[in-house]
C-alpha distance (Angstrom), angle and dihedral (degrees) to the residues before:
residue distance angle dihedral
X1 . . .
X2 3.83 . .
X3 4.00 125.5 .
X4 3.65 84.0 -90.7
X5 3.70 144.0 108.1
X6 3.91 107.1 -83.4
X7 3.78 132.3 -166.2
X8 3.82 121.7 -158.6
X9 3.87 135.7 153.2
X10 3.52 85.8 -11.2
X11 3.54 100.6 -57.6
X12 4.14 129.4 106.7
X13 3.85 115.3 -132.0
X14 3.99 116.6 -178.8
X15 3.69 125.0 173.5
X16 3.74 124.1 -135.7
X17 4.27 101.3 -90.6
X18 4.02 90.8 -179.1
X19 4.04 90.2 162.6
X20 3.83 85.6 72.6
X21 3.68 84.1 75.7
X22 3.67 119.1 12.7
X23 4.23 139.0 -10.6
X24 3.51 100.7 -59.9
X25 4.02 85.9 -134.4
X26 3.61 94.2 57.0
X27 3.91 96.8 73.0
X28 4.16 120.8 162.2
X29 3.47 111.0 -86.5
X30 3.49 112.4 -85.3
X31 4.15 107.0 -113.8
X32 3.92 110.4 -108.4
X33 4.31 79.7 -146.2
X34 4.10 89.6 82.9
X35 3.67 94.9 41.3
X36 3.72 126.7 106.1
X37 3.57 97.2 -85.5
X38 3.82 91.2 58.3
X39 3.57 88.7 42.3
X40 4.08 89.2 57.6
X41 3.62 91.9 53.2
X42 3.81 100.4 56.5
X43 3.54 97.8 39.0
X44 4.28 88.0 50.3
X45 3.41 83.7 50.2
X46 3.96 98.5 50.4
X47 3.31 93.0 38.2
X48 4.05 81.1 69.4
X49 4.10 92.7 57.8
X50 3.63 111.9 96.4
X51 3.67 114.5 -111.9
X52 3.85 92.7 35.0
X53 3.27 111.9 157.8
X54 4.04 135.0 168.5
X55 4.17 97.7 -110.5
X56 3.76 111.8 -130.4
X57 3.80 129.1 -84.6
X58 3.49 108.0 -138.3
X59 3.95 129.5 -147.6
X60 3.34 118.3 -150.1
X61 4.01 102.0 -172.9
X62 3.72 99.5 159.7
X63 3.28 103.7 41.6
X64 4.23 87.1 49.5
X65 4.01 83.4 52.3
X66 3.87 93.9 46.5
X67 4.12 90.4 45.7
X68 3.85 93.1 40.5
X69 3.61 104.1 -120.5
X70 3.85 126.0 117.5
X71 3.72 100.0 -117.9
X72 4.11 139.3 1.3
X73 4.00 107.5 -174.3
X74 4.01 121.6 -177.8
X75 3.50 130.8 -149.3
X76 3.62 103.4 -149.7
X77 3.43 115.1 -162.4
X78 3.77 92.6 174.3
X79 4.15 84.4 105.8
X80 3.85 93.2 54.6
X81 3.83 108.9 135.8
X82 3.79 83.4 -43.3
X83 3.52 91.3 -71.5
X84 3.66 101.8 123.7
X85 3.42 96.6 -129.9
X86 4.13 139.2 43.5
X87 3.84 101.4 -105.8
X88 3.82 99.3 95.3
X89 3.63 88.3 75.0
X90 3.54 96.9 59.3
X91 3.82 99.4 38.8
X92 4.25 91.6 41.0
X93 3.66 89.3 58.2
X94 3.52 102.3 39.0
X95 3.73 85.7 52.0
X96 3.48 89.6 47.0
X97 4.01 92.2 56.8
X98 3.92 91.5 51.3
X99 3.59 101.8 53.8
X100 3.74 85.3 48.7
X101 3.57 91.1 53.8
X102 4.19 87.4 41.2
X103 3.54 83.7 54.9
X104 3.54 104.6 48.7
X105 4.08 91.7 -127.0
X106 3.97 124.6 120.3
X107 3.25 114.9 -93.5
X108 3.85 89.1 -156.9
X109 3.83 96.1 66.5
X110 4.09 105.1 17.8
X111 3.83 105.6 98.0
X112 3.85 125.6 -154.6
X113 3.72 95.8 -92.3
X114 3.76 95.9 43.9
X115 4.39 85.9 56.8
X116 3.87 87.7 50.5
X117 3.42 101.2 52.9
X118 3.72 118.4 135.1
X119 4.16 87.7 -113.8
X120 3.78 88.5 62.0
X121 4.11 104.1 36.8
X122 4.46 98.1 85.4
X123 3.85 90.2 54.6
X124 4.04 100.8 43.6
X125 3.67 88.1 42.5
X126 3.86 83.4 70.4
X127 3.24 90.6 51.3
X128 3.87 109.0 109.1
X129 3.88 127.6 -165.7
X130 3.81 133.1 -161.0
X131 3.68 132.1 -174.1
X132 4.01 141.7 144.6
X133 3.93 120.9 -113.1
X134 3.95 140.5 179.1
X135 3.96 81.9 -145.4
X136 3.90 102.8 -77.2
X137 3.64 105.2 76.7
X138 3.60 97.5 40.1
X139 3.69 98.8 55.9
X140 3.90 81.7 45.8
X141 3.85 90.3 57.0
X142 3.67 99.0 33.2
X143 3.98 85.9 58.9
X144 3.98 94.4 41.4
X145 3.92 82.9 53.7
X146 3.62 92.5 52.2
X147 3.72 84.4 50.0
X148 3.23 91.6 53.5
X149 4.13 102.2 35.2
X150 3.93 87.7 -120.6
X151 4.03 127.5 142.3
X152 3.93 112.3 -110.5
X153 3.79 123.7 -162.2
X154 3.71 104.3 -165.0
X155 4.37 118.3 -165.5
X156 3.90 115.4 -171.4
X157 4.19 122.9 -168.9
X158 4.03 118.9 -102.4
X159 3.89 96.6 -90.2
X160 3.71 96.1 53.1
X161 3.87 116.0 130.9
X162 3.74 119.8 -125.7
X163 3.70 92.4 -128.5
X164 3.69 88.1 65.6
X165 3.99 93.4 53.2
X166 3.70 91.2 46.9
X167 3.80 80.7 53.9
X168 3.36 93.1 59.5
X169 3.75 100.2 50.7
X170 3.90 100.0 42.4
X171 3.87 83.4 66.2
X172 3.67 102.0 51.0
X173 3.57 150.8 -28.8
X174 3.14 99.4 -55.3
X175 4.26 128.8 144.3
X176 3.90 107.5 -142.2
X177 3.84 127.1 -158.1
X178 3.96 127.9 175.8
X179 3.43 107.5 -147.5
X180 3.70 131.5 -161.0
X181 3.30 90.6 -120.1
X182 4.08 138.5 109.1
X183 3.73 113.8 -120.7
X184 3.85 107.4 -96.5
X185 4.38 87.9 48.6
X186 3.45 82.1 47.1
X187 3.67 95.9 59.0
X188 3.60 93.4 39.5
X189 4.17 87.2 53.1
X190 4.10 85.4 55.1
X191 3.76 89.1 49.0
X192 4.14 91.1 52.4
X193 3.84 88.4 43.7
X194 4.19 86.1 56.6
X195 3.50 98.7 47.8
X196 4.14 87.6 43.1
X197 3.64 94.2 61.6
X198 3.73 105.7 17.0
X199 3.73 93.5 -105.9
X200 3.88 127.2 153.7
X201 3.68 115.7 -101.2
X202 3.99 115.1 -145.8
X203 3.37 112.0 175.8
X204 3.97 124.7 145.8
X205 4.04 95.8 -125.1
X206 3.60 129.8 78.8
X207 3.64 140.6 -149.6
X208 3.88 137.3 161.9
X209 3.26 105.2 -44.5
X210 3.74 109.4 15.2
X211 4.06 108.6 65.8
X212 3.87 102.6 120.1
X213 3.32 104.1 69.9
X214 4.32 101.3 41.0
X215 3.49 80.5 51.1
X216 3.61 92.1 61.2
X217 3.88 85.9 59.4
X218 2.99 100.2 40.2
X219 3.85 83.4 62.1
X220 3.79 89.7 52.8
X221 3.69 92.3 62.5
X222 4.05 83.8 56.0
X223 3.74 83.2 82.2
X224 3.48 90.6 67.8
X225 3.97 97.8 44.8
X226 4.08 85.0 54.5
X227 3.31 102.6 44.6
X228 4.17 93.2 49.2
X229 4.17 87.3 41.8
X230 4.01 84.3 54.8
X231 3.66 102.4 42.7
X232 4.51 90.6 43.3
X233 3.87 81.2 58.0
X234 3.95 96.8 54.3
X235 3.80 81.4 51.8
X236 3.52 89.9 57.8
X237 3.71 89.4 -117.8
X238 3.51 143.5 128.6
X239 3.82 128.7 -165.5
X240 3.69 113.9 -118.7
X241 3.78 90.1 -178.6
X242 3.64 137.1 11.1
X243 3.83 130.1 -161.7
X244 3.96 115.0 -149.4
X245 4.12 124.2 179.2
X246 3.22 114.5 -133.9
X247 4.37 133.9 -137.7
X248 3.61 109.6 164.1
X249 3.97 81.2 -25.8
X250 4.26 102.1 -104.0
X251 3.52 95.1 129.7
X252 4.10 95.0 41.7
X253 3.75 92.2 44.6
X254 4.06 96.1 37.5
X255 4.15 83.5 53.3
X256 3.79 101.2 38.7
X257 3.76 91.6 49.2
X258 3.66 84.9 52.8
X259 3.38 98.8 52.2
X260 3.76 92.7 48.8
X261 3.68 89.6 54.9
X262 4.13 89.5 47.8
X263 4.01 98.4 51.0
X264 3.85 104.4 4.3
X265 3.88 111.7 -161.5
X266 3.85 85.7 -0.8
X267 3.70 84.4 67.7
X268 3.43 119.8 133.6
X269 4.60 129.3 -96.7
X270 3.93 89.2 -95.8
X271 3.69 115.1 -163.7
X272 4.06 129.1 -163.4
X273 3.63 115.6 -150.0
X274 3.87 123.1 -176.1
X275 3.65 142.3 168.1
X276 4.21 112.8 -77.4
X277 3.82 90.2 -129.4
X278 3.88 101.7 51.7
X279 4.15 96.4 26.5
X280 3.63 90.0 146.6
X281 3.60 96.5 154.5
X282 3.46 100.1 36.2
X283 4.21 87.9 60.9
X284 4.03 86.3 46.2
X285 3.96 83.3 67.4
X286 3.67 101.2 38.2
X287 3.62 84.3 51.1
X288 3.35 93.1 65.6
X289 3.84 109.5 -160.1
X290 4.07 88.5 106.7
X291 4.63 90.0 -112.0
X292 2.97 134.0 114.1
X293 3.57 119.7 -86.5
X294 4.34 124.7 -165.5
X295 4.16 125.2 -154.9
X296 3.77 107.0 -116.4
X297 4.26 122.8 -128.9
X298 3.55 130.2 5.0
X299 3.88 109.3 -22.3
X300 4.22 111.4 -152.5
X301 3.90 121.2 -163.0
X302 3.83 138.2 130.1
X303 3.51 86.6 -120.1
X304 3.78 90.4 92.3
X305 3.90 97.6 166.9
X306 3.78 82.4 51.4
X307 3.45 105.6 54.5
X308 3.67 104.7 110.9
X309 3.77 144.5 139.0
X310 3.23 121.9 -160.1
X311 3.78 129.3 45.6
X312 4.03 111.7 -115.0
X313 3.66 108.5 -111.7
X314 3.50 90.5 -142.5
X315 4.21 97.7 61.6
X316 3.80 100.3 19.9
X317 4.00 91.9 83.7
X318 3.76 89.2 45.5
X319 4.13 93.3 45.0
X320 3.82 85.9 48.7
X321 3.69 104.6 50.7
X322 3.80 101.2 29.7
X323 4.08 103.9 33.1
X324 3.71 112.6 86.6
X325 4.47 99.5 -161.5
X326 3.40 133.0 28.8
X327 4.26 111.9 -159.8
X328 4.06 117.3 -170.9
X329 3.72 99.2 -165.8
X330 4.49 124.6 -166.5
X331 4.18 109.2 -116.7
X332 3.78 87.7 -91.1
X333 3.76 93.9 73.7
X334 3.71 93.7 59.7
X335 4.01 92.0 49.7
X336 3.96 88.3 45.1
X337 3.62 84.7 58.5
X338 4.19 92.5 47.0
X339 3.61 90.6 51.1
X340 3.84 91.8 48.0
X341 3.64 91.8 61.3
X342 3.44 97.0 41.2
X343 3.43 92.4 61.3
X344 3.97 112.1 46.5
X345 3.86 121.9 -159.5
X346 3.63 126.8 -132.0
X347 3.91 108.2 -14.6
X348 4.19 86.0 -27.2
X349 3.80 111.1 144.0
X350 4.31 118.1 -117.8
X351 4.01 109.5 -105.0
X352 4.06 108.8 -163.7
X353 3.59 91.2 -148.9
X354 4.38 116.7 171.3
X355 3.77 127.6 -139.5
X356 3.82 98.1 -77.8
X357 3.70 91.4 40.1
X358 3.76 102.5 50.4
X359 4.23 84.9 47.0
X360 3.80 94.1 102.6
X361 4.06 92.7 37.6
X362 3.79 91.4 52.6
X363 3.84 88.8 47.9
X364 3.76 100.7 45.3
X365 3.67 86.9 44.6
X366 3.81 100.0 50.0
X367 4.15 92.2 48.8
X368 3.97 92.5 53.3
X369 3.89 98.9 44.3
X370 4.09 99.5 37.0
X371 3.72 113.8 85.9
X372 3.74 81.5 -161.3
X373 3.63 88.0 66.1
X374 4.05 107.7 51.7
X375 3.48 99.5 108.6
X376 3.87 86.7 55.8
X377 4.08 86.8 54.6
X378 3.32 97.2 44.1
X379 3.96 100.3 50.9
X380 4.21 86.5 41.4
X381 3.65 79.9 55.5
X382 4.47 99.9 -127.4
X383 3.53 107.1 166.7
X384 3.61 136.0 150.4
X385 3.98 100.1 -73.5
X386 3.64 86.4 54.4
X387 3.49 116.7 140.7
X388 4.06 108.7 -179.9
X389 4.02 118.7 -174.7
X390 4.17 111.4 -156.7
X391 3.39 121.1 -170.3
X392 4.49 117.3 -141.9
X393 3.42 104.3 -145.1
X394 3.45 105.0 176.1
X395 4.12 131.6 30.7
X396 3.81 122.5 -160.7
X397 3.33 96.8 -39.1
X398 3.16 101.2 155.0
X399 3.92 99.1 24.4
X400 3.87 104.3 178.9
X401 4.03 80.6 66.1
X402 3.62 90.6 47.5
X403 3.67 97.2 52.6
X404 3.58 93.4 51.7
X405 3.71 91.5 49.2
X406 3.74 101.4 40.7
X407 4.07 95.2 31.1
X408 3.35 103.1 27.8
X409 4.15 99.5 35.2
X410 3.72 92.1 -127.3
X411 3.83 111.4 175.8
X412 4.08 96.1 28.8
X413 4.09 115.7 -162.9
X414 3.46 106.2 -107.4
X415 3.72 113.4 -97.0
X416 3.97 85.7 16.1
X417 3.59 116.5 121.6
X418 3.76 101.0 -121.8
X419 3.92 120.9 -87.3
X420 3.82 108.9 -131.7
């Protein structure tokens, strides 16, 4: 496969091409906020949150056998703080770093229990947050604010499933309104409301103007690039690629620019998947010119969490000079992935991964099975030794969607006999 744009079994592969637009060896410099400092920080602070546990590294052995790779391991952040997805780490900490700030204490030496002393608890209850969500990072903020004993105003785009908002406020205090909006008018409607009423916008995208606080949860998801790096080296194993779906791209950037600072040009083949309709950052590379680029209208895909616009202009300079493939992948990857993990091989253990958690799964999955796509394999570079870390995202969260994916084989591959 050449550096450019191309189109197999339905999905689009490109390969990073950065001579079109500068000397590949003259990347950005990588942010010192997603290195292992940063990383320290969050994870001492979540480490203070009751319930915190390590989420489980899973093993896939048979499924690595079947595909003909040495190792596939899963971060599944289904089990995070019973949340069913990762995003309370990035909006609890984030949160955390605002009151702080609000406060006038250091966020570098005030613990958890210090911030929710009795002394403090009248003033932070009038504290009042507002940000935009597919479903994941509200409930994550709703919960941090019941954490906290904040107010949370909570806007999702038209489209958005009422099992999602309910979500949202069985976890905290959260006020929920579907709009009839698509996601990036949706954010900008959250961003009007905060300047409106003097509320504090957290949302996990940036733009002129508003970096500091995504980057604070961008550092929250650090937790969960530390804790996986940690537990793949008491397997004895390091990643030589890693597949990470991509929204606006906080996550994928927050964890590639880890990685980068972990192994530097040992790093491992990272590869950005995202859904075909909203493949925002995927067309920023095939475009060439090194910006930004956004998808246009009102995006559709079952890859809710997904379902963004516009590139974060945090991450996209770190996805475009440090990731090596970019895959836009049809609705039917994601559920390929889904049923996958539903349905372990040989002694594997069941992952109940959702649409925009199964992304990367369905993707890795689909280029090492289809003969259609060997070129694809060969240029990523999948061979036998292998060893490919995934990261779930997302459980069941919405689970009438899930059932009629994993039960009902909604969404077959094409040419697939259907998966029920």
């Amino acid at each position: 496969m050449d550096k450019r744009k191309e189109t197999v079994y339905g999905m689009e592969v490109v390969a990073a091409d950065r001579g079109k637009w500068q000397d590949a060896d003259k990347r950005s410099t990588l942010p010192e906020a997603f290195g292992k400092k940063a990383a320290e920080a969050a994870r001492a602070f979540h480490r203070q949150i009751p319930g915190y546990q390590v989420t489980p590294l899973v093993g896939l052995k048979g499924l690595a056998d079947r595909l003909g790779v040495k190792g596939i391991y899963v971060k599944d952040e289904s089990k995070r703080f019973s949340l069913n997805a990762f995003k309370g780490l990035g909006g609890s900490y984030a949160m955390f770093r605002i009151l702080c700030q609000h406060l006038g204490l250091d966020p570098e030496v005030t613990t958890l229990k210090e911030l929710l002393d009795e002394r403090y608890r009248e003033e932070i209850h009038q504290v009042v947050f507002v940000t935009a969500t597919d479903g994941n990072h509200g409930r994550g903020v709703s919960w941090a604010g019941g954490l906290f004993g904040c107010q949370v105003h909570v806007y999702m785009p038209a489209g958005s499933v009422e099992v999602r908002a309910e979500a949202i406020r069985r976890v905290g205090p959260a006020q929920v309104t579907i709009t009839d909006r698509n996601y990036d008018e949706t954010v900008a409607y959250a961003m009007e409301q905060s300047q409106e009423h003097g509320w504090y916008l957290i949302q996990d995208t940036s733009w002129d103007g508003y970096e500091k606080i995504p980057s604070w949860i961008i550092q929250g998801y650090l937790t969960m690039a530390s804790e996986a790096l940690e537990q793949m080296e008491e397997a004895g194993e390091t990643p030589t690629h890693v597949f990470l779906q991509a929204g606006v791209g906080a996550m994928a950037g927050g964890v590639l620019g880890y990685m980068v600072h972990c192994f530097d040009r040992r790093k491992p083949v990272v590869a950005v998947v995202e859904p075909a309709a909203a493949n925002c950052i995927f067309l920023s590379v095939l475009e060439g010119d090194g910006k930004a680029h956004s998808v246009e209208g009102d995006p559709v895909t079952i890859m809710a969490g997904l379902n963004c616009g516009t590139p974060c202009r945090i991450t996209w300079p770190v996805l475009r000079d440090y990731a090596e493939y970019f895959l836009s992948c049809p609705d039917y990857v994601a559920a390929h992935g889904m049923r996958l993990y539903a349905r372990p091989e040989n002694g594997d253990e069941a992952v109940v991964s959702g649409e925009s958690g199964a992304a990367s799964m369905g993707a890795l999955a689909l280029v090492l099975e289809q003969k259609e796509l060997e070129t694809v394999k060969e240029s990523i570079g999948l061979k036998e030794d292998s060893v490919i870390l995934l990261i779930n995202t997302e459980g069941d969260t919405d689970p009438e969607g899930y059932r009629n994916v994993v039960e009902e084989g909604c969404f077959p591959v094409p040419g697939k006999s259907p998966q029920r």
